[in-house]
N, C-alpha and C positions, 0 to 999 in steps of 0.2 A: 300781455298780447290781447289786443280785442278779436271784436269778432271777425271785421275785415282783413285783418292780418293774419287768422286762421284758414280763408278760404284756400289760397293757394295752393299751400303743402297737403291740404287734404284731398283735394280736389287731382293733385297730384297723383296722390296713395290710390283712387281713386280706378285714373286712369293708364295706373302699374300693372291692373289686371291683364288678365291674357284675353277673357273675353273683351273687355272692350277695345283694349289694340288692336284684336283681327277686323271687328267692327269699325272704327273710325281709319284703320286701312283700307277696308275694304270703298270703304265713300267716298275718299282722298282720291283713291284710283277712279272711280265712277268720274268726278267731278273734276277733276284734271282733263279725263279723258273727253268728258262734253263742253270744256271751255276751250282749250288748246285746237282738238284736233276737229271739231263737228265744223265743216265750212256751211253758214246761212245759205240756203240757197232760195234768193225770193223768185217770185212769178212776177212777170211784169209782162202788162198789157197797156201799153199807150191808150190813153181814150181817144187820140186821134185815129187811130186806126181802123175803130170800130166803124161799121156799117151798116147806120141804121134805115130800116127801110118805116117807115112812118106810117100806119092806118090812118085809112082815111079822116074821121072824124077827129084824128088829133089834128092834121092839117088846118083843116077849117077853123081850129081855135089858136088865135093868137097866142094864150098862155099857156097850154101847153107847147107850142110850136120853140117856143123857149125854156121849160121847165123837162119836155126830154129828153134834150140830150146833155143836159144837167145832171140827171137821175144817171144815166149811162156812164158819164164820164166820174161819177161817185162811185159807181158799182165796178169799175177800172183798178180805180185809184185805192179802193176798199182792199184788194187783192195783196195789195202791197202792205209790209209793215213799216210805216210812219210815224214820224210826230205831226203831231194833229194840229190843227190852229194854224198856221204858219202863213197859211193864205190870206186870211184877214187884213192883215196889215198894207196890203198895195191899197184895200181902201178908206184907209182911215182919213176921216174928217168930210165925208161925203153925205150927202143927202141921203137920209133912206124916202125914196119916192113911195113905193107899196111892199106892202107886208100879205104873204100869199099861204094858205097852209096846202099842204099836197100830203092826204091822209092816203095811203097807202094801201091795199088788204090784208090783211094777216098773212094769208097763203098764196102764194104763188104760182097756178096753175101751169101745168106742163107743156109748156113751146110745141115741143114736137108729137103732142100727142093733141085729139081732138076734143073738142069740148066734152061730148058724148061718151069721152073715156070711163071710167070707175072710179078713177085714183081725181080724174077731174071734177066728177060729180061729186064724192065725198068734201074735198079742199072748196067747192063751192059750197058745198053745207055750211060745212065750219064758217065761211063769211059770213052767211046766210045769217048765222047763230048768234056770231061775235055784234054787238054795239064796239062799233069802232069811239073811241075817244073823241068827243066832240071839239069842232072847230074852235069853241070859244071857248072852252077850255086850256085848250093848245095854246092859245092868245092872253088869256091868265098868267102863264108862266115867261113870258117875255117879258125878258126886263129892258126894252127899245120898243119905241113904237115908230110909224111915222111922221117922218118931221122933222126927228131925230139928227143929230150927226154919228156918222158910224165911227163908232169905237173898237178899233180890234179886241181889247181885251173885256169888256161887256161882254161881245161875243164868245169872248173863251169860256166865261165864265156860263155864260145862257146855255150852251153847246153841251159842257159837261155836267148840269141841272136836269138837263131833260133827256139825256143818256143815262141819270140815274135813277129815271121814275124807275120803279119795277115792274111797269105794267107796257114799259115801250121796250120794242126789239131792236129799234131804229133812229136815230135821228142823229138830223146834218140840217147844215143852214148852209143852203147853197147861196151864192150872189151873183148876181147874174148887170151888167154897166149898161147904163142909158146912154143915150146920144146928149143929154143935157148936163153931163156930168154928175147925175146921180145915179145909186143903184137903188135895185129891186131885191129883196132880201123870201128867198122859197124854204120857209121850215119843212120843210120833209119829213113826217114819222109815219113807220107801222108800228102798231099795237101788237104782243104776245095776245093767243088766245087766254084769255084773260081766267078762266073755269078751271078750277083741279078736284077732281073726285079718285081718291087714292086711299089704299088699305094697308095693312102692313101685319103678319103675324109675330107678337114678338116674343109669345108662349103656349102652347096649348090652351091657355088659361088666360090669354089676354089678347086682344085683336085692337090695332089702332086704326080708327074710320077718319077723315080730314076731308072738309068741303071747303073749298078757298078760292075766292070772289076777287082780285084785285084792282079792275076798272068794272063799279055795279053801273050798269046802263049806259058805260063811259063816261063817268063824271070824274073818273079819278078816285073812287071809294075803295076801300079797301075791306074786307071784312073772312074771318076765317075760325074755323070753330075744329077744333079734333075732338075723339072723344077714345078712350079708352073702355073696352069693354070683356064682358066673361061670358065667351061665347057658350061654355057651359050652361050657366044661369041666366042668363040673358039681361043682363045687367050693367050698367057704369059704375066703373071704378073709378073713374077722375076724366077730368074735362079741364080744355082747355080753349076761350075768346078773345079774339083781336081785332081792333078797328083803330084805321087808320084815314084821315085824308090830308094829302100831301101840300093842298094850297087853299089854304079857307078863304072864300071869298077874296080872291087876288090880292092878299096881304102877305104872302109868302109864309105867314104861321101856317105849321104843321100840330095837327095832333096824332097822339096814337096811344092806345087805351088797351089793356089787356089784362083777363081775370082768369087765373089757377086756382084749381079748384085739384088736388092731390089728396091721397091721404096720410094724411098728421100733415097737411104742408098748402097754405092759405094764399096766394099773394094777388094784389090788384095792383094797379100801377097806371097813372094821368098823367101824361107828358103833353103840354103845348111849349113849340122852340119854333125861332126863326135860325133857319142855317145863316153861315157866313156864306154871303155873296158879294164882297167886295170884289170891284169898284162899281156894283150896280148900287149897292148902299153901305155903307159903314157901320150899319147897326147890325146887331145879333144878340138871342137870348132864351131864356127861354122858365117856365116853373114846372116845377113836379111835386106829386103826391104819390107818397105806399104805401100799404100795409102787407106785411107780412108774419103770418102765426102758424109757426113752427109748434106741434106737439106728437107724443107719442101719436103710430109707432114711426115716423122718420125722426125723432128723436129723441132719446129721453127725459130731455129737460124743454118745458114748455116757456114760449116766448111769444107776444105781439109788440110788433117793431111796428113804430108810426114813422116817416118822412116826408120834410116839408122842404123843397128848395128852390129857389129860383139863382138865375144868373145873368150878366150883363155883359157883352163884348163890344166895343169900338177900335173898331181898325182905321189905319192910317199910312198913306203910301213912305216908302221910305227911301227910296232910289230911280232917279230917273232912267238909268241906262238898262233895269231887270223889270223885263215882261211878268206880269203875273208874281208878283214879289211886294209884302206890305209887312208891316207888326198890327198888333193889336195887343189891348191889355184888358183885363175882362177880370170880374170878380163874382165870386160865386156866395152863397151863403143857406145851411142846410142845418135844419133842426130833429133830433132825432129823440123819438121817445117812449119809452114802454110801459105799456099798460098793463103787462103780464112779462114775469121774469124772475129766476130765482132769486133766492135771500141774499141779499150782498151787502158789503160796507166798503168803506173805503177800501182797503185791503185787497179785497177781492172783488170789486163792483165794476170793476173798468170797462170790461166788454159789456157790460151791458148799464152802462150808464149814461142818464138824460143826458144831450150834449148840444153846443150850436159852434158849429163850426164852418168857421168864414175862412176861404181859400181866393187868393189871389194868382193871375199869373200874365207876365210879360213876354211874348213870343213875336218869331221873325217867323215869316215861312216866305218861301214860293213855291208853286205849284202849276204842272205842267201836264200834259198828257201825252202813249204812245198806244198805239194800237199795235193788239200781238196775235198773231194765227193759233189755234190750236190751242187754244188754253180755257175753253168753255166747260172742258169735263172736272178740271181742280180747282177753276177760282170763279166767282161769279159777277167779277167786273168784265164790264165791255169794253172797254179801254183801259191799261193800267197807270196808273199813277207816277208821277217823277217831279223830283224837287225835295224839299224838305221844310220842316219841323222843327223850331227852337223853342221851349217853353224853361222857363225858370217859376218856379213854383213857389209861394211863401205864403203861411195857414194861419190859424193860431184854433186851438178848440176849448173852449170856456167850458168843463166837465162838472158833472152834479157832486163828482169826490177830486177833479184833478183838473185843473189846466195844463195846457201844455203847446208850444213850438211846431211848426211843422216846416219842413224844406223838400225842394225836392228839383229835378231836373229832368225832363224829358227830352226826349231826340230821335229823331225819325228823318230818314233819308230813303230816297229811292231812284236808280239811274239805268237807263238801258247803256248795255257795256258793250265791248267788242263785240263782232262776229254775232251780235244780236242773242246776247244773253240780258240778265236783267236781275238786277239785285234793291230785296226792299228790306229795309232793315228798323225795327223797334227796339228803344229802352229806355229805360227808366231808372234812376237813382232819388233815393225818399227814403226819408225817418222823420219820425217823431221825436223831441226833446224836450222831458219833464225832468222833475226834480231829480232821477236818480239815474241821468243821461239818457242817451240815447233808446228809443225802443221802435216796437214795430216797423224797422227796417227792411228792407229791400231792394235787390239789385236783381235788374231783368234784362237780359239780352235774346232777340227774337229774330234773327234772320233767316230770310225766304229768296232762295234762289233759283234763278228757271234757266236750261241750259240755252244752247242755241238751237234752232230747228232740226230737223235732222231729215233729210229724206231716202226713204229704201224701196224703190222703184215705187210705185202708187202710195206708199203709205209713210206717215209722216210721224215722227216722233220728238218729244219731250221728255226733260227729266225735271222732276221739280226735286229741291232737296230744303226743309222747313224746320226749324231746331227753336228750343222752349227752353234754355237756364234760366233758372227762380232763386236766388240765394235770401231769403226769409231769417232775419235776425233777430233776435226776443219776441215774436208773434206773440198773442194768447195762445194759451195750453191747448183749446178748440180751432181756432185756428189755421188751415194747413190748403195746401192746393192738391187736387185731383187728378190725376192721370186720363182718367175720366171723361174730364171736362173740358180737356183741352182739342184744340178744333183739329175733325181729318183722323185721328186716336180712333182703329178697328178692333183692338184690341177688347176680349173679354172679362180680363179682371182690372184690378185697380188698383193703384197706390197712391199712397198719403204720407203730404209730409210740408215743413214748410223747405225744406231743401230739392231743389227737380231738377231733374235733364230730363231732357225728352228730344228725340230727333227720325227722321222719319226722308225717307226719299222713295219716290215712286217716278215708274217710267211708265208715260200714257202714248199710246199708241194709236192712232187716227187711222182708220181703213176708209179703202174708198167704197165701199157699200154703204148703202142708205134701205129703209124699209119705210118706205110710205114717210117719208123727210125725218125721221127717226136715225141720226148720224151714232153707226157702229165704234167702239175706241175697246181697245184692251187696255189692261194697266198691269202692272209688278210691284211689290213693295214690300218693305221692308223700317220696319217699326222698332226702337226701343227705348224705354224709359227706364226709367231712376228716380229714387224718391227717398227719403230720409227725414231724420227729426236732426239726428244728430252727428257729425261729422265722426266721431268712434263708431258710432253703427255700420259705415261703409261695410258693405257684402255684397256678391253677386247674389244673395238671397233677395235685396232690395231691387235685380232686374226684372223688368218685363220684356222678354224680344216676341214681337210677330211679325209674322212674313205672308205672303200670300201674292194669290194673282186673279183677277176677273176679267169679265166685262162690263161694258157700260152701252145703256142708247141714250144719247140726248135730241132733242128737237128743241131747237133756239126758237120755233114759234111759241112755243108754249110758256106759261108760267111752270110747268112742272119741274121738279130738282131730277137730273139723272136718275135713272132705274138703274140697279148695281146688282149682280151677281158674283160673290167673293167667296174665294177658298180660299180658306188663311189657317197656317197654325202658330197656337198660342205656348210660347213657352215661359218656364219659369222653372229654377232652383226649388227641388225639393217636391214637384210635382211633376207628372204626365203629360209631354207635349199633349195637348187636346186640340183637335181639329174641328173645323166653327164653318160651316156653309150657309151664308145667310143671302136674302134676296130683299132688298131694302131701295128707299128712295134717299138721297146722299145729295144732302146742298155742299156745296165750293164754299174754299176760302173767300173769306171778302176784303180786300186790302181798302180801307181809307186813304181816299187823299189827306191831302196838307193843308187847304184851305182855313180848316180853323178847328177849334171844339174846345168845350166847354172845360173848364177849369174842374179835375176831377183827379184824384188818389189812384193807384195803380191797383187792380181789382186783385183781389189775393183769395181763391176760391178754387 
């Protein structure tokens, strides 16, 4: 019996416990109860409805006199949850006439309140402060100019590029029809205040300080530096830099640069990549360099890892009748090499031997977008993702003691469902096969599900419910994935293993209070993991359950991650529930779309 043949029955024995049947009952009912019975209830507000009364000085301008009630009838339609794009298409194959940018303020001063207010004068500050992102910048990132014919799907694609800078809060490409049968095309963005100056105590003995820059002087730079320190001694214990710019000189290359400096634990890392932006162009790619030097005390055996990689994708439409739907086949190739590592030979040299390994892969995607209310406190997309992902994987690794085969399959799907739920699902299927069959195997399945809205009189609720299976077959002995490490995990201790569950469902809670545009959210949840080397091991010794409940404020102006107040307790076999009040800043999940990516092995860490 192999090793896939073994998962089942054990996996079973597994799930004979008492603890985890009350557990995975207990979710069943959660998740039943929010797909069946929560009726969506959206808000709708016609933008015809709206009455706008116009200041003067917009009157007297031709362009605005057309670009506001554009803006209004956006900020309508924004209310409601949609698929996005859709509008496009009444003008394709039209002239684009003029191409307009309508830069926005970060802050939004208070209608009902006077200039002269407190809350107004501060929000004018902040303008004051921010370098909004320059016009020509904004015009950098446009993949149409004028002259053009308009493309709906161009636009799909431009629409969700510049929705994903991280330094924009905002953006829409309104179209607005001439009398001569062409349009006028108004890119619309507001900038996040772009500054974060944040602390965080994560010991008596350790204090983390972070300054982070995301649009310097609005060019689109990027740059952020933490530093770890002993507030004792007054000293750095490790430091961490990043530098990114997202469009070099309007070639759509990206770089992004970032140096660790820990102790016993080294790494740098030079990434320049063109994303996939098909059908604005067919080409994608990108090279990288690492190093990373691993030594006491993060571990006891001492290692400097060098990598060198570059990769190549061309995509190619495949179906006339699917919007945003193409293949591409892309190949990668990555050299890896150590200049420091312990004694090895054939035998034992595997993990840590010279190697160059070329990785191909053939995939289908299409990719779509939906806009969802109330989901800014757990994930950190603006929009979320739908469509899918086909990748077939085929490697080969030329080793300094061993060649060897690689295969592999990936798949990625994601659909808004009934009643305005929404399911995004990851996985992966991959091994290696050298001489004495199969190894370094793995099977991953990663589903993320968000319920339907839920409203109870002013305040609005969510459930998100997100699960991690790792099934790891012959790893290295070193090895193993982290409990740890995986994304949204509040929990304080840790397990290891190359076998995992992990599953996790939280309910976030929306109030309608706001403090200085600081949006109030509660949450609840409920955490437990699993982890093992080896299928006889199975014990509830091997769980971790935590539960808890907080708050949260976010302000979508800002670049800042949620500020989080959590009371949670940590349990575990054989020890003291221990209860954990922390006060921390908490980035969201980030779900990728389907667009494209680089031909790469399923991280196992």
């Amino acid at each position: 019996m192999n090793f896939w043949q073994k998962c089942f029955p054990r996996w079973t024995e597994l799930f004979s416990k008492k603890t985890f049947l009350i557990y995975l009952g207990f979710l069943a009912i959660i998740l039943v109860r929010g797909t069946l019975f929560c009726q969506e209830t959206e808000f709708t507000s016609p933008a015809d409805s709206l009455k706008i009364t116009i200041p003067e000085p917009w009157t007297e301008n031709w362009l605005y006199k057309k670009v506001y009630p554009l803006i209004f009838k956006m900020e309508a339609e924004r209310q409601q949850e949609q698929n996005l794009f859709s509008i496009f298409e009444q003008y394709s194959g039209k002239k684009i006439a003029k191409i307009y940018i309508v830069n926005l303020d970060v802050f939004e001063m208070l209608p009902d309140k006077p200039e002269t207010h407190i809350y107004n004068r501060i929000l004018d500050l902040g303008n004051s402060l921010h370098y909004k992102t320059r016009d020509w910048i904004i015009k950098d990132m446009l993949f149409f100019a004028e002259g053009d014919d308009f493309n709906p799907e161009i636009m799909n694609r431009n629409l969700a590029y510049l929705k994903d800078l991280p330094y924009l809060r905002e953006a829409e490409l309104l179209i607005s029809d001439n009398e001569d049968d062409t349009v006028d095309v108004f890119v619309l963005v507001r900038d996040k205040f772009s500054l974060e100056l944040s602390g965080r105590i994560i010991s008596q003995s350790k204090y983390r300080l972070k300054i982070n820059e995301q649009n310097i002087l609005g060019l689109g730079l990027g740059l952020k530096h933490i530093w770890h320190i002993n507030p004792k001694e007054m000293k750095t214990l490790s430091w961490e830099t990043y530098y990114s710019d997202s469009n070099i000189k309007n070639t759509f290359f990206r770089v992004d640069a970032f140096w660790k400096e820990f102790s016993g634990n080294s790494n740098q890392d030079l990434y320049l990549s063109h994303p996939f932006l098909y059908p604005a162009t067919p080409h994608s790619g990108g090279i990288e360099g690492t190093r990373n030097y691993i030594h006491p005390p993060a571990d006891t055996l001492t290692t400097e890892k060098w990598t060198l990689g570059s990769w190549y994708a061309h995509s190619f439409g495949f179906s006339d009748n699917l919007t945003n739907a193409y293949k591409y086949v892309a190949l990668g190739l990555e050299k890896n090499w150590f200049t420091k590592s312990p004694e090895v030979d054939a035998n034992t040299g595997k993990p840590w031997q010279d190697n160059i390994f070329a990785l191909s892969s053939f995939a289908f995607t299409k990719t779509g977008y939906t806009s969802f209310r109330n989901i800014s406190f757990f994930l950190v997309n603006n929009v979320l993702p739908v469509g899918y992902l086909t990748e077939t994987l085929l490697g080969y690794e030329f080793g300094e003691y061993h060649n060897r085969l690689f295969t592999g399959l990936h798949y990625s799907r994601a659909d808004k469902l009934l009643r305005g739920s929404y399911l995004y699902f990851v996985s992966a299927l991959e091994t290696y096969i050298g001489s004495e069959g199969t190894e370094q195997s793995v099977l991953a399945v990663e589903p993320l599900f968000i319920s339907p809205l839920q409203h109870i009189g002013d305040f609005q609720s969510r459930y998100f419910f997100n699960s991690n299976l790792v099934l790891g077959g012959k790893r290295y002995p070193r090895e193993q994935m982290n409990v740890s490490s995986l994304s949204g995990y509040r929990g304080i201790w840790n397990l290891q293993g190359d076998k995992l569950l992990r599953s996790n469902l939280e309910n976030d809670i929306t109030t309608p209070y706001q403090i200085w545009g600081f949006k109030i959210g509660l949450f609840t949840f409920l955490d437990c993991a699993f982890a093992t080397n080896h299928f006889s091991q199975i014990s509830t010794k091997n769980v971790l359950l935590t539960e808890g409940a907080g708050f949260r404020i976010h302000n979508p102006a800002l670049i800042w991650e949620s500020i989080e107040l959590c009371f949670a307790l940590n349990q575990k076999k054989g020890s003291k529930g221990e209860w954990k009040i922390t006060l921390s800043t908490k980035k969201g999940l980030e779900l990728p779309d389907f667009s494209g990516k680089r031909p790469q092995t399923y991280k196992f860490q």
